[in-house]
C-alpha positions in Angstrom: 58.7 42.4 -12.4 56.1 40.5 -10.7 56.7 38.7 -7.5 55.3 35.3 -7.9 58.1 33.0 -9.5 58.4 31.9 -13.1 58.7 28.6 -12.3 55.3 28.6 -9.6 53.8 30.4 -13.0 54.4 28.0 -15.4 53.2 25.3 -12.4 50.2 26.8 -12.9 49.4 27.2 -15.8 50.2 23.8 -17.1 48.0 22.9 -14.5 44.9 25.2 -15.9 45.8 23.8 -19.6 45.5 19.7 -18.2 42.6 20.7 -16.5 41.1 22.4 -19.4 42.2 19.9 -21.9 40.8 16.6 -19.5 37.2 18.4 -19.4 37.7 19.0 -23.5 38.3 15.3 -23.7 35.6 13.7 -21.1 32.8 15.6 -23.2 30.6 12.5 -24.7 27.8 12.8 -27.6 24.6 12.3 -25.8 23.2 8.8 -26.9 19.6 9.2 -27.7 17.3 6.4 -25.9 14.5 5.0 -27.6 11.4 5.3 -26.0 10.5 2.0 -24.6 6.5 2.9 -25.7 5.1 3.6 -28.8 3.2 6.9 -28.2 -0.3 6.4 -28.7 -2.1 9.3 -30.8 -5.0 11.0 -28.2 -8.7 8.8 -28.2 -11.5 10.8 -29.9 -13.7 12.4 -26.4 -16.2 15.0 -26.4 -14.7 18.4 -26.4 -15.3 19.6 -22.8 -12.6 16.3 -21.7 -9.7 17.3 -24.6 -6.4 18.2 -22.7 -8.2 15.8 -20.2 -6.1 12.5 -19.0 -8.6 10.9 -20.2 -7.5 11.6 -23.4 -4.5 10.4 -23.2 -4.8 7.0 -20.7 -7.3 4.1 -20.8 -9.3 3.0 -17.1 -8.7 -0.3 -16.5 -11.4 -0.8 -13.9 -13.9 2.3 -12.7 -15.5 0.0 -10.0 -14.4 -0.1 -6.5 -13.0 -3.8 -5.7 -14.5 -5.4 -2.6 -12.6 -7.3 0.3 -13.1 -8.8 3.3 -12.0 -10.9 6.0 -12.5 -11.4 9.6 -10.9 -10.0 12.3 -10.5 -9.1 16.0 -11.6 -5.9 18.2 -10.3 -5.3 21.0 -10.7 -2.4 24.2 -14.3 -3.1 24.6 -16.4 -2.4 27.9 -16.8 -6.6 28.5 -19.2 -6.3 25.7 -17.2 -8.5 23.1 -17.3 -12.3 22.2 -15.1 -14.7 20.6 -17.9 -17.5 19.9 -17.1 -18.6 16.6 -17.2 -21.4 13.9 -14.2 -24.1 14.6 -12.9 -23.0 11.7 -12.8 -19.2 12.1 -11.3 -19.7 15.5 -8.3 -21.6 13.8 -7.8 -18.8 11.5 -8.0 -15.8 14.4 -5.6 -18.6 16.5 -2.9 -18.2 13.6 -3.6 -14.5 13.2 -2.7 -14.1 16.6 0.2 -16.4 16.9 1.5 -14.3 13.7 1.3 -11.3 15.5 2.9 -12.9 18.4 0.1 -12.1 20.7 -1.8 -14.5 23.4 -3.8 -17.5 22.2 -5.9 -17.1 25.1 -6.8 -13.1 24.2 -10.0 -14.9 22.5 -11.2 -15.4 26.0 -11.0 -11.9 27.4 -14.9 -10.7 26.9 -12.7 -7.1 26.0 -12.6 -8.6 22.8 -14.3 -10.0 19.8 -14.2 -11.6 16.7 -15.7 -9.7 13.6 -16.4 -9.6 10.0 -14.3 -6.6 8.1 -15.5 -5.3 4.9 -14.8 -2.5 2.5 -14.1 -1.3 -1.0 -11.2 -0.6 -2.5 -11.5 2.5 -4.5 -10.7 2.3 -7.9 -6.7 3.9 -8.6 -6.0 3.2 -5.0 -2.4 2.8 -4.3 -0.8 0.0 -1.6 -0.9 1.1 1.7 -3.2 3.7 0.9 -5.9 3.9 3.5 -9.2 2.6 2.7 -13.1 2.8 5.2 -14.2 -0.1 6.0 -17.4 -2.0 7.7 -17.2 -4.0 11.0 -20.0 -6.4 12.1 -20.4 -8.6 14.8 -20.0 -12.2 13.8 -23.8 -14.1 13.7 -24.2 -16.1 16.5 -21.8 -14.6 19.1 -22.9 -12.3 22.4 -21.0 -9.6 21.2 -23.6 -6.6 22.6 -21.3 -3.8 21.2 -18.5 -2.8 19.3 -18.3 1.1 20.9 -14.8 2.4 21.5 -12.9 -1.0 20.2 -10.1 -0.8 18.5 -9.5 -2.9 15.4 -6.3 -4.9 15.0 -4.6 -5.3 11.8 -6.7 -7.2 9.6 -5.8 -8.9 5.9 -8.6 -8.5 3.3 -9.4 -10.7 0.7 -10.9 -10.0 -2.9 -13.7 -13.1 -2.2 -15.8 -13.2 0.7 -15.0 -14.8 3.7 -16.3 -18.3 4.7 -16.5 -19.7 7.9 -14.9 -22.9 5.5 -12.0 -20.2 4.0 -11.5 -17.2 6.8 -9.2 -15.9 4.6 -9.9 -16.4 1.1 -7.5 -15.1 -2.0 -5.2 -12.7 -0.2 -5.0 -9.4 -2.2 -4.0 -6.9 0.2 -3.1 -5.9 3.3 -6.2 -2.9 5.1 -5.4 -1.1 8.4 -7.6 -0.3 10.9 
């Protein structure tokens, strides 16, 4: 006779049998989902892009999108400038009060005002990081930019204007 109890037994395997039959009973049909997309059939391309992407997606835009803005370098050997039109100084004024950093930082000669520029490349992501082209601003004493550090900098899809600093916003470019 086996040492474990009937009655522990019987605990036990009523136990196994609602265990068994509450799985049996939780099992649902899969519910198919319809796909949200018709499927496109593949374009017609030359035979050395078949099994390509290209194949299967259309390109919106194949040319790089340019931006630009101004903004502000900072680090330099007293070499910088912050000579400016009124209206670019009112836009590099807020800049800084939105980055909660000095008004008077546009006096320090270890900084300087200049125009960013650069292309966006065409598939780029948000956030991804992007080259881009800094210039002294026309008219300033700005003698060199070597060694300064860019701050963040907003670039807009239309060029910048001493009238519109800012332009349309369209993204946000570091350094």
């Amino acid at each position: 006779m086996s040492m474990i109890p009937l009655r522990f037994r019987s605990v036990c395997c009523l136990g196994i049998l609602s265990l068994a039959a509450g799985l049996i009973g939780c099992a649902e049909e899969q519910k198919t989902i319809p796909p949200r997309y018709t499927t496109l059939p593949p374009k017609v391309v030359p035979a050395f892009l078949q099994g390509s992407i290209l194949e299967r997606v259309d390109m919106a835009s194949i040319d790089p999108s340019p931006v630009s803005n101004y903004g502000l370098v900072s680090n330099l050997n007293d070499t910088g400038d912050s000579t400016a039109s009124t209206n670019v100084r009112e836009y590099m004024h807020k800049e800084l009060s939105r980055h909660r950093l000095p008004s008077d930082l546009l006096k320090n000669k270890q900084v300087a005002i200049v125009t960013v520029a650069g292309l966006i490349p065409p598939g780029a992501r948000a956030g991804q990081w992007m080259d881009v082209y800094v210039n002294c601003i026309e008219g300033n004493n700005t003698t060199s930019l070597v060694h300064g550090t860019l701050f963040q900098t907003e670039c807009a899809s239309m060029a910048q204007t001493p009238m519109n600093p800012a332009g349309e916003r369209l993204m946000i470019g570091r350094r």
